[in-house]
C-alpha positions, 0 to 999 in steps of 0.5 A: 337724389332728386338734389343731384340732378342737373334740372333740379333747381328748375323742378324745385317749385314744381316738386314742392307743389306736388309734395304740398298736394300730397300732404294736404287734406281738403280745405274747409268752406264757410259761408263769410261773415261781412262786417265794418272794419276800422276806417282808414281815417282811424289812428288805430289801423296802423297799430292794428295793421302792424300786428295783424295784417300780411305785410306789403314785403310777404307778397310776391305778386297780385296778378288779374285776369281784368287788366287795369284801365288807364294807370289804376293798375292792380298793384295799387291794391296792396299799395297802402294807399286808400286814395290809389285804385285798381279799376278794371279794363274789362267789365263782368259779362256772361262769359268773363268774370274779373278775378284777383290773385295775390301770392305769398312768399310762403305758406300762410295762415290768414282768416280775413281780407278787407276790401275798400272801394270809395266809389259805387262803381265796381263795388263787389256786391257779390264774391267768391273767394278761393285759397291754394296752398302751391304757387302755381296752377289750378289747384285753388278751393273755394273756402268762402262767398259772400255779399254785401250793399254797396259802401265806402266803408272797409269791409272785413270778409272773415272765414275759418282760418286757413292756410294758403300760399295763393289767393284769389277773389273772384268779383261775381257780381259788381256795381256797373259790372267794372271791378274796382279795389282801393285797398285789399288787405290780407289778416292773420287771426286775431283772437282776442277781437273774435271773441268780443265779436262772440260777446252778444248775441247780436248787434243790438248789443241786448243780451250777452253770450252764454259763453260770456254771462258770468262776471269772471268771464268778463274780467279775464276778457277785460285782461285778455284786452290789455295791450290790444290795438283796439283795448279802448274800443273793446273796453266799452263793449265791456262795459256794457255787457258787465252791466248786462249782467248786473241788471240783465236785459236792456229794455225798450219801449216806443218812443214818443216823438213830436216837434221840438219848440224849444229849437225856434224860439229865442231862449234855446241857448238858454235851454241849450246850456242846461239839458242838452249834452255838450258836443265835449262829451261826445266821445265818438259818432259812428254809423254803418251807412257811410257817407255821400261826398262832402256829408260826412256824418261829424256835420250832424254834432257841429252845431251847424244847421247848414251842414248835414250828413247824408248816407252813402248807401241807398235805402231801397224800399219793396213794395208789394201790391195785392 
């Protein structure tokens, strides 16, 4: 037997690797689906994190082809902290493309990583991503690519849930062609979360799923729910899609838009106390821009007309001549 021999403990891996490509089938590809992850100024992620995502003790290594510059070494990563970094040593060129490995202790399944980047520069604007199930060698498949606008948001990269031992993100296109990460987090499935991603039909948040349109399938979600990181989050979308169904669709029209005299005159906090919704009920405000150093988007609701918030991405228009 393979055990009885004097090399053994040395072919181990190596046997264990053979065995796994053996047995395994192919895995499959999906294009990603990229989205906005709870922000790490959030209470809710610790939560969240504990029951979801990889923890720091399960990987065995994060390795880069790109080296680090100064001391952002690539560890820093997977460190937990969203104010270290990884920058790179090496910029992305026509012969050399920065790539990150991370290894796990034993075969995973996962089917999302998040990625942060609080600065522009280096921003993955475009990705690839690779999984393997052994610890060594070439044997890395591509199961998703993808793009994105530069942000300072978390962004969570979803693809099918897959098994994997290795895997590597490959930075093809950045901002400035360096490749930086402040955080790179690696989730298991979360079910519950993906089917009230399924809930409409898109963002607008107008019209509910087939999958869901019936009161009874919105009440065993809500049960489904309980207990959940982000059942307070979950429970508005909830809401909205109960009244989607009671009412049927939201409808629209145009908007009409003209100065606001009240705000230059001397009773407008007069008017204030009587029409406008108190700053108390506002629960939350959220947007999907981000926000330029020192502009975060609370100063546009703190009553102070010498704070602002300002986006942190770029509007790019096209314009096409004829």
């Amino acid at each position: 037997a393979a055990q009885s021999h004097p090399l053994y403990d040395d072919m181990k891996e190596d046997l264990e690797n053979a065995r796994i490509l053996l047995e395994s089938s192919k895995l499959e590809y999906v294009d990603a689906n990229v989205s906005k992850f709870i922000s790490v100024s959030d209470d809710v992620l610790n939560q969240y994190n504990e029951e979801f995502k990889i923890k720091r003790e399960n990987i065995t290594s994060i390795t880069t082809n790109g080296g680090q510059y100064s001391t952002n070494s690539v560890d820093r990563a997977i460190d937990g902290d969203p104010n270290t970094q990884w920058h790179s040593n090496n910029k992305n060129n026509s012969s050399f493309t920065n790539e990150v490995i991370i290894t796990l202790d034993k075969l995973t399944t996962i089917d999302r990583v998040t990625y942060l980047d609080k600065v522009s520069r280096g921003f993955a604007k475009s990705f690839d991503i690779y999984a393997s199930k052994t610890t060594s060698g070439e044997t890395f498949e591509k199961i998703s690519s993808g793009s994105h606008s530069i942000t300072t948001d978390t962004l969570e990269i979803k693809f099918k849930p897959t098994e994997l031992r290795r895997i590597k993100l490959v930075f093809k296109e950045t901002h400035e062609d360096w490749a930086v990460a402040y955080e790179i987090g690696l989730y298991k499935e979360d079910t519950v979360k993906d089917k009230i991603d399924r809930l409409f039909i898109d963002s607008n948040m107008s019209e509910v799923n087939a999958e869901f349109s019936t009161t009874a399938a919105i009440d065993n979600l809500i049960e489904e729910i309980k207990g959940h990181p982000l059942e307070n989050e979950f429970k508005e979308k909830l809401d909205i899609a109960k009244e989607l169904l009671e009412f049927g669709k939201i409808q629209s029209n145009s908007a009409n838009i003209k100065k606001f005299n009240a705000f230059y005159s001397d009773n407008i906090d007069a008017y204030d106390e009587r029409f406008r919704v108190p700053n108390s009920n506002i629960e939350k405000i959220e947007n999907n821009g981000g926000h330029y150093p020192n502009s975060q988007l609370k100063y546009a609701i703190d009553e102070d007309v010498n704070t602002h918030w300002e986006t942190g991405i770029q509007i790019v228009l096209h314009l096409k001549m004829r």
